[in-house]
C-alpha positions, 0 to 999 in steps of 0.5 A: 526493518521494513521486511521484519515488518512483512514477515511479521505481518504475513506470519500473524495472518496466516495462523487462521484465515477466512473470507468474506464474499458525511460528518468524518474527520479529516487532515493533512497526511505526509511523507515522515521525513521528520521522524525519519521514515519513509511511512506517513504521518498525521499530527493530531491534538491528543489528550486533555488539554489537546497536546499536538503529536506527530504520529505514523499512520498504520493499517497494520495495527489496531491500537493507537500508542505514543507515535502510532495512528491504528487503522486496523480492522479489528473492533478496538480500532480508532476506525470502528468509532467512525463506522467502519470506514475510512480513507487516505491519499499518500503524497509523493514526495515531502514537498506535498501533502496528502490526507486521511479521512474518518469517516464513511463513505459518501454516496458520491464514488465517482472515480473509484474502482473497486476490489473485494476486500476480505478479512481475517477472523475475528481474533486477527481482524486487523488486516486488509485482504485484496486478490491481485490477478494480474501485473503489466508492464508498459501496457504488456501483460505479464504471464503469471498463472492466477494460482500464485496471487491466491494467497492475498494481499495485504494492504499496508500503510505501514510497509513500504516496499511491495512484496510479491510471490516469487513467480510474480516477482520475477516476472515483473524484474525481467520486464521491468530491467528490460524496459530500462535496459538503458540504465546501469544497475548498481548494487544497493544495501537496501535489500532492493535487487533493481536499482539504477544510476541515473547519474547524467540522465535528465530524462528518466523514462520509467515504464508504466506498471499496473496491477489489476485485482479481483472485479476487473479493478484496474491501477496504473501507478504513479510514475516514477513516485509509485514505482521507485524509491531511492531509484530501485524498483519498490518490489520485493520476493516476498515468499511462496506462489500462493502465498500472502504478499503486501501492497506497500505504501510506495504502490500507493501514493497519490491514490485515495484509497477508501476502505469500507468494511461494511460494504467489504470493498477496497476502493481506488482513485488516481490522481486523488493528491 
């Protein structure tokens, strides 16, 4: 279902593509075990009398429906009524709690780094556009041409697992299996073709991965909750170098991640819940 998602995702996106070079709300976000998914929710009063609903969170869409928070970028979006701009912080694990925040940015951006966000035309404005340069692996550098990162990534609250260009992909599994060559890879059902038994391990050792995008904007996921989900590494192949790919929710976690639509940036902050 999630890579139904992507491929729907990616195939809306690339019909037409272009780019361009204090008072919010804000509330708790978690991990949506209780509706049974590993996407994030928010539980708003709704309606008058205000009636209390959990919803999923989804930068992937613009409208707003029964179960369904909208935060895309298209003019209906919940997000233009507050300026354009929002931000989020995706928990680790369902024991904690994150937040999303309605509202533009402060002048106080201490601690963020920043990418160009670029946007789609006017009749697709939903997505969230960055450009991925570079991956690493315990500190090492992979060796992928910039031309297979061309094609973008969306950045998707909605998605869980990150799909890559399959260049980028298969750089990243062969140097992730090499640093956890300890581990013995199992079969998974999941869709996921890196995953691991841990069973007797007490001290997992999980490799740093970082991703660097457009403006030398530089992030270390989150070890382990960022970089595996149900002990399989949280990347996929998600099609052709040079194509459009997805950040996906995992990548994100405890990360504030600040989306300015009218500076055009997409900003990061570890640590940030």
């Amino acid at each position: 279902m999630d890579r139904a998602r992507a491929n729907y995702i990616i195939s809306k996106a690339t019909r037409r593509m272009t780019t361009q070079s204090e008072g919010g709300a804000s509330i708790p976000t978690y991990l949506g075990d209780a509706v049974d998914s590993l996407e994030y929710v928010v539980t708003l009063g709704i309606g008058t009398p205000a009636v209390q609903q959990t919803v999923l969170i989804d930068t992937g869409s613009d409208l707003s429906f029964d179960g369904l928070l909208g935060l895309g970028g298209a003019p209906e979006s919940l997000v233009s009524q507050y300026g354009g701009a929002f931000s989020y912080c995706l928990p680790p694990t369902n024991s904690s709690a994150g937040f999303l925040t309605l509202s533009p940015p402060s002048n106080n951006t201490a601690g963020f780094m920043f990418t160009p966000m670029y946007r789609y035309a006017p009749d697709i404005a939903t997505f969230y556009l960055v450009t991925l340069t570079g991956i690493s692996v315990g500190g090492k550098p992979l060796d992928i041409a910039p031309s297979v990162f061309a094609g973008g990534l969306i950045i998707d609250s909605g998605t869980v697992i990150t799909g890559l260009p399959k260049t980028a992909y298969a750089a990243l599994r062969t140097a992730f299996r090499s640093a956890m060559s300890q581990y013995p890879l199992v079969p998974s059902d999941t869709g996921l073709d890196t995953c691991y038994n841990f069973t007797g391990h007490s001290d997992v050792v999980v490799p740093k991965v970082a991703l660097t995008f457009n403006g030398s904007a530089t992030i270390e996921i989150d070890v382990p909750s960022g970089v595996l989900v149900e002990s399989c590494l949280a990347f996929v192949a998600e099609g052709r170098d040079g194509g459009v790919g997805i950040i996906g929710n995992v990548n994100q976690r405890t990360f504030e991640v600040l989306y300015d639509s009218r500076q055009g940036t997409v900003g990061f902050r570890a640590g940030a819940c």
